[in-house]
C-alpha positions as CSV (number, residue, x, y, z in Angstrom):
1,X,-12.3,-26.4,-28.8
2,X,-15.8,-27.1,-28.9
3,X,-18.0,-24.4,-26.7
4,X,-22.0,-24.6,-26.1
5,X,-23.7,-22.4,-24.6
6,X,-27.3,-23.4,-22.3
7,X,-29.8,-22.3,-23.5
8,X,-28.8,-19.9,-26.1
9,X,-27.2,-23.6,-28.2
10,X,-29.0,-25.9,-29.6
11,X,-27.9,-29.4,-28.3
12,X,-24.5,-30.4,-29.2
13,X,-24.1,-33.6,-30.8
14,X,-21.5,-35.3,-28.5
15,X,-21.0,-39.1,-28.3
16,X,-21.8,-40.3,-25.0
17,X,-20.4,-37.4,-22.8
18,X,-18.8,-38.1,-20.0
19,X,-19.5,-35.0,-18.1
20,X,-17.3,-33.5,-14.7
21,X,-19.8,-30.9,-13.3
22,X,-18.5,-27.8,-11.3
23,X,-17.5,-24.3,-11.3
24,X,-13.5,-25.3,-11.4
25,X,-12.5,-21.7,-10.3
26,X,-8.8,-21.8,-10.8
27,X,-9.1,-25.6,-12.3
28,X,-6.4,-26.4,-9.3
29,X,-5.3,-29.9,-8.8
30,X,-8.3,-31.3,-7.3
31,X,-10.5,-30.2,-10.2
32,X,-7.8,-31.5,-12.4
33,X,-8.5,-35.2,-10.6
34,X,-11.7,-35.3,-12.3
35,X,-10.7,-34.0,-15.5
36,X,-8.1,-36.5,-15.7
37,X,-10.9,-39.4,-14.6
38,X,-13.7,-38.2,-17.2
39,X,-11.1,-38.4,-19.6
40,X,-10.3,-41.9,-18.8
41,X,-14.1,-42.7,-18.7
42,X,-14.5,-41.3,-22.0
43,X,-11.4,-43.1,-23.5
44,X,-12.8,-46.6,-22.1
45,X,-16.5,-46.2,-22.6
46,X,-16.1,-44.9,-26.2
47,X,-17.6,-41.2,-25.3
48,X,-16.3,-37.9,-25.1
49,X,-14.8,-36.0,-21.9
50,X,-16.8,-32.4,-21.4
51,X,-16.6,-30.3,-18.6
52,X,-20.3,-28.8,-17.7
53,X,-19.8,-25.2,-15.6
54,X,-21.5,-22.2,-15.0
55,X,-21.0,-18.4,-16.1
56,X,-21.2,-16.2,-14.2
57,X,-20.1,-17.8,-11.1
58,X,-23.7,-19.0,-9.3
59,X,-22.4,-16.6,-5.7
60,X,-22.8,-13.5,-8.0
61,X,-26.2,-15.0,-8.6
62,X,-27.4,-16.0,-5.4
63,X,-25.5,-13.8,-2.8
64,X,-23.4,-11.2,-5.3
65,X,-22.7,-9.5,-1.2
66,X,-20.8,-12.4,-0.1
67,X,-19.6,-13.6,-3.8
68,X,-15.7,-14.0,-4.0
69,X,-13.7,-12.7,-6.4
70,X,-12.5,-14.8,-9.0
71,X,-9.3,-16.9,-9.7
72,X,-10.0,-17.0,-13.1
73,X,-11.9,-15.2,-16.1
74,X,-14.2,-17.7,-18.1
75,X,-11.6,-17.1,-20.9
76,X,-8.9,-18.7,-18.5
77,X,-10.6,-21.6,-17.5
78,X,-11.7,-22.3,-20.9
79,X,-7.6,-22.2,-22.6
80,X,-7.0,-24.4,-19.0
81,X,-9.6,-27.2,-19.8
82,X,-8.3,-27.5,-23.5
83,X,-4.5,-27.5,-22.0
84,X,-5.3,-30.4,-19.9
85,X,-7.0,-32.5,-22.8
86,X,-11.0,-31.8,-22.3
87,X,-11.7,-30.2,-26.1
88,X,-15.8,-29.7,-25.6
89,X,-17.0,-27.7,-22.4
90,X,-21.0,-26.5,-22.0
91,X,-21.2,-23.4,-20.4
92,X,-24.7,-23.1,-18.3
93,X,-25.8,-19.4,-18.3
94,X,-26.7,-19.0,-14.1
95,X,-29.8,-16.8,-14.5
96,X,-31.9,-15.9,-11.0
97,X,-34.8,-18.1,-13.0
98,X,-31.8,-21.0,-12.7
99,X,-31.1,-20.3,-9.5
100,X,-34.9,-21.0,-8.3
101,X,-35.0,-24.6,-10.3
102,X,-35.4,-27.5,-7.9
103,X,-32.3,-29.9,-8.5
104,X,-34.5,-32.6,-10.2
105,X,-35.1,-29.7,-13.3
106,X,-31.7,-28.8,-13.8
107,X,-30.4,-32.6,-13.9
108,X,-33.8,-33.2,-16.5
109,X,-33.2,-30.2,-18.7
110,X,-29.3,-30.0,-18.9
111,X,-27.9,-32.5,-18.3
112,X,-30.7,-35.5,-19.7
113,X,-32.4,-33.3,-22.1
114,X,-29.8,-31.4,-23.6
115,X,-26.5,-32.6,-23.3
116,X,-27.8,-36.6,-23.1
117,X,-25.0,-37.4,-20.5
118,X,-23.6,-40.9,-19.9
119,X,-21.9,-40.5,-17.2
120,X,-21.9,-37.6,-14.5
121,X,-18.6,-37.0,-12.5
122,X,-18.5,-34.4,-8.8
123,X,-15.8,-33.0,-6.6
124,X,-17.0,-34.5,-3.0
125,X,-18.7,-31.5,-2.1
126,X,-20.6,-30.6,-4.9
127,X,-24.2,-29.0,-4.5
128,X,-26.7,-27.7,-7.3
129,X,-30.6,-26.7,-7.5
130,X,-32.5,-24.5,-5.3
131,X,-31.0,-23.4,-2.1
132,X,-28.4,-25.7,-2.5
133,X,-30.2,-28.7,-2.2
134,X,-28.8,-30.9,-4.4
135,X,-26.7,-33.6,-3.2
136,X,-24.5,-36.4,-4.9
137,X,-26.4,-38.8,-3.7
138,X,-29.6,-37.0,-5.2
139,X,-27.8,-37.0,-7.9
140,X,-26.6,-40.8,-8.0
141,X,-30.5,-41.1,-7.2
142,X,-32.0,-39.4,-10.2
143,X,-29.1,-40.5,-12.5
144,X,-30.2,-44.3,-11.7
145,X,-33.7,-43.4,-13.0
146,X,-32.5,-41.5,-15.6
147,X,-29.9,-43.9,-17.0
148,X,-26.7,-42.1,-16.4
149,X,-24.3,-42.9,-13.7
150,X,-23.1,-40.4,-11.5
151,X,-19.5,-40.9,-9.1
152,X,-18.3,-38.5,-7.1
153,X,-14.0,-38.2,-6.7
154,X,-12.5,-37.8,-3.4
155,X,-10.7,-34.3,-2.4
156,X,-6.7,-34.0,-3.1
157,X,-5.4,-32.8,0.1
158,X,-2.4,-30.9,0.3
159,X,-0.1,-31.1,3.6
160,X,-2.8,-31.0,6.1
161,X,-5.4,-29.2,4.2
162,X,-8.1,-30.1,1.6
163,X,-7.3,-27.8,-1.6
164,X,-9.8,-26.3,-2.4
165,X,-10.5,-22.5,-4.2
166,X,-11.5,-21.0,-1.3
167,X,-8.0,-21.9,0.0
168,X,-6.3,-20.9,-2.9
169,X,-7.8,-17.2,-3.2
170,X,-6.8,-16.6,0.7
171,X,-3.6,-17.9,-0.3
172,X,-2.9,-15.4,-3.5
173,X,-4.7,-12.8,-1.2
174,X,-1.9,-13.0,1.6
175,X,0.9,-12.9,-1.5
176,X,1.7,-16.3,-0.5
177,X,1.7,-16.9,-4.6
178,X,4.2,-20.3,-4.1
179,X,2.3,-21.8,-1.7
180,X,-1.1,-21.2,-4.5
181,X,1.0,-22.7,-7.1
182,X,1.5,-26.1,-4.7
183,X,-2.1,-26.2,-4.4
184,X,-3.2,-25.3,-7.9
185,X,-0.9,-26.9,-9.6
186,X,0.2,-24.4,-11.8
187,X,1.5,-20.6,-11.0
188,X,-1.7,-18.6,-10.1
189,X,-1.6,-15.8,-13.5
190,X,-3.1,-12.9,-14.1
191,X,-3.9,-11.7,-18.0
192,X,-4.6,-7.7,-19.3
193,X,-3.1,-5.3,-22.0
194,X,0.1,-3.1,-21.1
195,X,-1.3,1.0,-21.1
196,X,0.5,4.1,-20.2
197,X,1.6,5.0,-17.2
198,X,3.0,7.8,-16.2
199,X,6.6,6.9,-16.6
200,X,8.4,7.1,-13.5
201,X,10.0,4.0,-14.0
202,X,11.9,4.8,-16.8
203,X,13.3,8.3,-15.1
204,X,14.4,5.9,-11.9
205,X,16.4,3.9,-14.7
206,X,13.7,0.4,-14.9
207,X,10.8,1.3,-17.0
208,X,8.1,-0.5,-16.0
209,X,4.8,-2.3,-18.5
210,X,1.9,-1.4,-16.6
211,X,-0.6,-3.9,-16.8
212,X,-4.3,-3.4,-16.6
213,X,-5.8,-6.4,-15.6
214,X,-9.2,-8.3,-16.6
215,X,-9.0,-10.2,-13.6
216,X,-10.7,-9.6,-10.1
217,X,-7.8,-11.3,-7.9
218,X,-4.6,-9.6,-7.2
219,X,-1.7,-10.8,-5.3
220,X,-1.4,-8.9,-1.6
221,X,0.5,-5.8,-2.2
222,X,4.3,-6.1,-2.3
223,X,7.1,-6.8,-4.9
224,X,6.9,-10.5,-6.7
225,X,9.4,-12.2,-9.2
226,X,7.5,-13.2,-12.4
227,X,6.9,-14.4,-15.4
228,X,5.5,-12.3,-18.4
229,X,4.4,-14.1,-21.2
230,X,4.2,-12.1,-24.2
231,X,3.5,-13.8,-28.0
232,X,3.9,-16.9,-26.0
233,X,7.2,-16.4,-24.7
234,X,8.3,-16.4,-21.2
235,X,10.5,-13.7,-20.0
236,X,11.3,-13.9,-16.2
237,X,10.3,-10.1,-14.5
238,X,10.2,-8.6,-11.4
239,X,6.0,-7.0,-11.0
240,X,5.2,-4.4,-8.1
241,X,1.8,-5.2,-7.3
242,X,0.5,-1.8,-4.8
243,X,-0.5,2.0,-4.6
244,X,3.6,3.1,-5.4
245,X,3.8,5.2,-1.9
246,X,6.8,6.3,-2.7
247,X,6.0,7.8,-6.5
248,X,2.4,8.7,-4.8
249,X,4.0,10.9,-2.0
250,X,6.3,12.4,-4.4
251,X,3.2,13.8,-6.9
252,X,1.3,15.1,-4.0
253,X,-1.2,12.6,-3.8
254,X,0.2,11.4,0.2
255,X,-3.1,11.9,2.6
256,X,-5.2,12.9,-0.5
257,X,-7.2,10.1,-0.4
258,X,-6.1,6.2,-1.7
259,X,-4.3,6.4,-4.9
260,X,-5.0,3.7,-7.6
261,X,-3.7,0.2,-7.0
262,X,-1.2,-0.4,-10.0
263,X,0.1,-3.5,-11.9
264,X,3.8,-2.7,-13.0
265,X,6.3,-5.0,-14.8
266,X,10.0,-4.9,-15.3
267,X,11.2,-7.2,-17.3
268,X,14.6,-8.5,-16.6
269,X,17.7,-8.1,-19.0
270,X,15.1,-7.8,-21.8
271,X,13.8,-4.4,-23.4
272,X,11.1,-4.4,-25.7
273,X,8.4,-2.0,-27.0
274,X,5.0,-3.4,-24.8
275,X,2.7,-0.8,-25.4
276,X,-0.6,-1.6,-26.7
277,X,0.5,-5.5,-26.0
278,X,-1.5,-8.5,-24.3
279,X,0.5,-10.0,-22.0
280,X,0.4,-12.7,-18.8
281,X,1.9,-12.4,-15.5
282,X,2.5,-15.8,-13.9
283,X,3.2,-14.9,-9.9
284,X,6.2,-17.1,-8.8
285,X,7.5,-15.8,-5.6
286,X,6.8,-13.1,-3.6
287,X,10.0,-11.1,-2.8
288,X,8.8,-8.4,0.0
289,X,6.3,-6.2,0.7
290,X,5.3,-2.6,-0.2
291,X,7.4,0.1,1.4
292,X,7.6,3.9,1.3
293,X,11.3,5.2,0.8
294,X,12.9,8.8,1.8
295,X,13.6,9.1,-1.6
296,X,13.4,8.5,-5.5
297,X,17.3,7.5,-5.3
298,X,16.6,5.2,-2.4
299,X,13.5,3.8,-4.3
300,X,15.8,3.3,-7.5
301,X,18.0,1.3,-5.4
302,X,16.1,-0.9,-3.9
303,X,14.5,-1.7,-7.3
304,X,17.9,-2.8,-8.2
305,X,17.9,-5.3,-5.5
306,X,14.9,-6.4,-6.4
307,X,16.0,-7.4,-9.4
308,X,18.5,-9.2,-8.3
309,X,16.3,-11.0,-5.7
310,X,14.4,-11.5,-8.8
311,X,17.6,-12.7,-10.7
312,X,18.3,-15.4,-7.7
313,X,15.0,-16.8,-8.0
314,X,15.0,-17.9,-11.4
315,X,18.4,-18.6,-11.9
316,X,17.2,-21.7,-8.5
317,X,13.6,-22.6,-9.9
318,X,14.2,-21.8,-13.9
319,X,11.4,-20.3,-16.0
């Protein structure tokens, strides 16, 4: 993949880019509607498809009170462009000094200037510049003048809803993590390196990788069948995503203030040395919630019907 960055990089040398312009948190299936469309343009006009987005995301920027938390780390959305075929992506440093420019001095210096676009592509609800005052049909406005063409693509509605990320991250918040996959297109996943824990999976008979996370976005609290990817394979896993009530209460820590929300991994039928190891937790269904038990023996069993719940859900879906 090809990466530059604006305006640390000089300007790449791409053949008539076809450009789709956005944040694409989570790259769900609506942003995939323009990837798939630049590509097309690109193919037919003799260019090359490039995705133009922004790190960090411009809320953090603008309002960081108000700014959501993220479906995906830069790192993500960049191995998700190249998956779905766009090999060259410009990502546009968002600075406060970017934030203030007037629309007409972003399209002039990024995307004329330095990236020399031929063609501009937009969700339908795409604004950039100061205060938000760019519009597409500034946009298709200035890129008349300035001898690109701009289009914008329709929104890909779902049911009875437009999908959109907004959607999607109350969606993963309310562990609803099959529902997020309809909408996105692809199971919503979260990345980070297995570390130490304390080890009272293992004494209840199911130890346990305990993941901590680069990502800002977890699943509501509860227990979830899914898939870990280690070394690129898949192994299908049961993850408790939560503050362990049960394990917390049993160390003392009950009433003394909110013990640490954990990421913890049991992978099923399969035992292997994780330690130390990067791995990827795909979230496919969300089996029930968190729930304090009388006891580590009641705790241990209901793990064991969690993984059977777990069990049941691949053995109807697959990996």
């Amino acid at each position: 993949m090809q990466i530059a960055h604006f305006p640390s990089d000089q300007r790449p040398r791409w053949v008539r880019p076809v450009a789709a312009l956005g944040n694409f948190d989570g790259v769900h299936r609506g942003h995939q509607k323009i990837l798939d469309r630049v590509k097309r343009q690109a193919d037919e006009g003799g260019g090359v498809p490039v995705v133009v987005t922004f790190d960090p995301h411009p809320p953090r920027v603008v309002r960081p009170d108000k700014a959501p938390p993220l479906l995906m780390t830069l790192d993500q959305k960049l191995e998700t462009f190249e998956r779905a075929g766009v090999h060259r992506v410009a990502v546009v440093h968002f600075s406060p000094e970017l934030a203030r420019w007037e629309p007409e001095v972003f399209v002039d210096t990024v995307l004329v200037d330095w990236l020399r676009v031929a063609e501009v592509w937009v969700g339908a609800n795409f604004v950039f510049g100061r205060d938000r005052a760019g519009t597409f049909t500034l946009l298709n406005a200035l890129g008349e003048d300035r001898g690109f063409r701009a289009e914008n693509i329709d929104p890909v509605r779902y049911k009875d809803f437009v999908v959109s990320s907004t959607r999607i991250r109350h969606l993963v918040g309310e562990g609803r993590v099959d529902e997020s996959a309809a909408l996105l297109g692809h199971h919503y996943c979260v990345d980070g390196v297995v570390v130490h824990g304390d080890k009272r999976g293992r004494e209840l008979g199911y130890p346990t990788a305990n993941l901590r996370t680069v990502n800002e976005l977890l699943p509501a609290h509860g227990i979830y069948a899914t898939v870990a990817i280690v070394n690129g394979v898949q192994h299908a896993a049961v993850t408790s995503v939560g503050i362990r009530p049960t394990i917390s209460r049993d160390d003392g820590l009950d009433g003394a203030g909110t013990p640490p929300v954990t990421v913890e991994t049991y992978l099923l039928d399969t035992s292997m040395d994780l330690y130390g190891v990067t791995m990827r937790l795909a979230f496919v269904q969300w089996l029930r919630p968190e729930a304090q038990f009388d006891s580590l023996e009641a705790l241990s069993e209901q793990i064991a019907r969690d993984c059977e719940d777990g069990r049941q859900v691949f053995a109807r879906v697959g990996l």
